[in-house]
C-alpha positions in Angstrom: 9.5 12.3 169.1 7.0 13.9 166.2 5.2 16.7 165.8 2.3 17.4 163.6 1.7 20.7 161.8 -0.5 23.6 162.7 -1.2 26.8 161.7 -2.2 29.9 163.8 -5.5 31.8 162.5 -5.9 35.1 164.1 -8.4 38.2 163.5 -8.8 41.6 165.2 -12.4 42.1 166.2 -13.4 45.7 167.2 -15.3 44.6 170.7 -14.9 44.4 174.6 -12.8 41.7 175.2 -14.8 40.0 178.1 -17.6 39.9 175.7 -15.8 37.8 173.0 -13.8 35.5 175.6 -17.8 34.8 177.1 -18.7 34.0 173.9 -16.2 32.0 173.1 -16.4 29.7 176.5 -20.5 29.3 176.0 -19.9 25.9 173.2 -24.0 26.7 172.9 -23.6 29.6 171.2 -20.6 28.2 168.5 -22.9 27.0 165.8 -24.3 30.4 165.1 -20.9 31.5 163.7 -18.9 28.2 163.0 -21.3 27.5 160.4 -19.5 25.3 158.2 -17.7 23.0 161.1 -21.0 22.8 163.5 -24.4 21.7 161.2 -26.3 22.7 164.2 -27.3 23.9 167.9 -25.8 22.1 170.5 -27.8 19.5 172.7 -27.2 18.8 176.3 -24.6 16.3 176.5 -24.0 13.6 179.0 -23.0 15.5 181.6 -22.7 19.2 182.6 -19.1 20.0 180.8 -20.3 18.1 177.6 -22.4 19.2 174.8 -23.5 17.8 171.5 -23.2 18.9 168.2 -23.5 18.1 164.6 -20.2 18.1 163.0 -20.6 16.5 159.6 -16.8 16.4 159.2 -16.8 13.7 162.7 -19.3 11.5 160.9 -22.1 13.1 162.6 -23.1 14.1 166.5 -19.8 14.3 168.0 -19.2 15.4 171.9 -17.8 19.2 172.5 -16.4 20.1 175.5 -15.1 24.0 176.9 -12.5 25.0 179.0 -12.1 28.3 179.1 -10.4 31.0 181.8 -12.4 33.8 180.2 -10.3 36.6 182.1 -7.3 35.6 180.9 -8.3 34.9 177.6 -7.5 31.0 177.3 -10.2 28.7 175.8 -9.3 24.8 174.9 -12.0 23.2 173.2 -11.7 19.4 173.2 -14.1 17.2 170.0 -15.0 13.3 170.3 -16.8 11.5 167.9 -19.3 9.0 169.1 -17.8 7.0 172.2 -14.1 7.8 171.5 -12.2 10.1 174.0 -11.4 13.5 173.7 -8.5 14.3 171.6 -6.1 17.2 172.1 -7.4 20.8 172.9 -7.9 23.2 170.2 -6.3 25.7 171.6 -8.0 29.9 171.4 -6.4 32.3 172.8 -7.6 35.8 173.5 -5.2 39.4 173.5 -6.6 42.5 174.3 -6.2 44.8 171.7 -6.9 49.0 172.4 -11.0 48.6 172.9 -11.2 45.4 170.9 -9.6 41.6 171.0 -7.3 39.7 168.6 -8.7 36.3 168.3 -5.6 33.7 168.0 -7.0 30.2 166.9 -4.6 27.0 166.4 -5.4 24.7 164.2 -3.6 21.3 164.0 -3.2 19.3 161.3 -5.1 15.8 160.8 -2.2 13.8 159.2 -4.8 11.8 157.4 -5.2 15.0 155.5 -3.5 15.9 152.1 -2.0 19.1 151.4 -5.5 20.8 149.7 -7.8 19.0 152.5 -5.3 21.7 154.8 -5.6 24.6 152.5 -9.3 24.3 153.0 -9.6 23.8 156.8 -7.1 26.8 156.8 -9.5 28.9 154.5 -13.1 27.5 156.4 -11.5 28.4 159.4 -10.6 31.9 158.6 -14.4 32.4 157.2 -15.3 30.9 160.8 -13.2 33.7 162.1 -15.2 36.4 160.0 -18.3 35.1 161.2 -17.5 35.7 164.9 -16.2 39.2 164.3 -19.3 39.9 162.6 -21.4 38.5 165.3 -19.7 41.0 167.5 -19.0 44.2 165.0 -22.8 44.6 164.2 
């Protein structure tokens, strides 16, 4: 059995949590704060679960897909490039915090990837983070 490493990114974001968590579950409205994974607004995809995106880091248009129980706080997004299938969820979780919501994303590690490739998706996806809080703080 192997494992492959991850690393939890959280942030506190001062509004209502059913706001975020609908936020989060609507993949249409991720490239306005994921701004350095997601080149662009998402197309219709081939069916009614599936949008596309521009995600230069994929090699281009690559299929996203949201699951999301937005009460409970659980989101699993799920990325294909091209025709290939859906890898394993990237896994959000939500946690209601006083009036606001801690944001809890895991990011896995692409064992093609050396040790700085990982500081940097670590740091891009904390500046992701920002964005979102700011998106819902203003």
């Amino acid at each position: 059995m192997s494992t492959s490493e991850s690393a939890v990114i959280s942030i506190t974001i001062d509004a209502p949590f059913a706001k975020v968590a609908t936020d989060l579950a609507d993949p249409y409205t991720h490239s306005e704060w994921a701004t350095e994974f997601i080149a662009g607004p998402a197309t219709p995809g081939p069916d009614d679960a599936t949008v596309i995106v521009p995600v230069p880091a994929m090699g281009g248009p690559t299929r996203y897909r949201v699951e999301a129980d937005t009460e409970r706080g659980i989101i699993d997004l799920y990325l294909a490039p091209g025709d290939a299938p859906f890898g394993p969820p990237l896994p959000v979780r939500l946690v209601p915090n006083g009036d606001g919501v801690d944001v809890l994303w895991v990011l896995g590690r692409n064992p093609m990837m050396d040790d700085g490739a990982w500081s940097a998706a670590q740091a891009s996806m904390a500046r992701e983070l920002e964005g979102l809080k700011a998106r819902h703080e203003s």
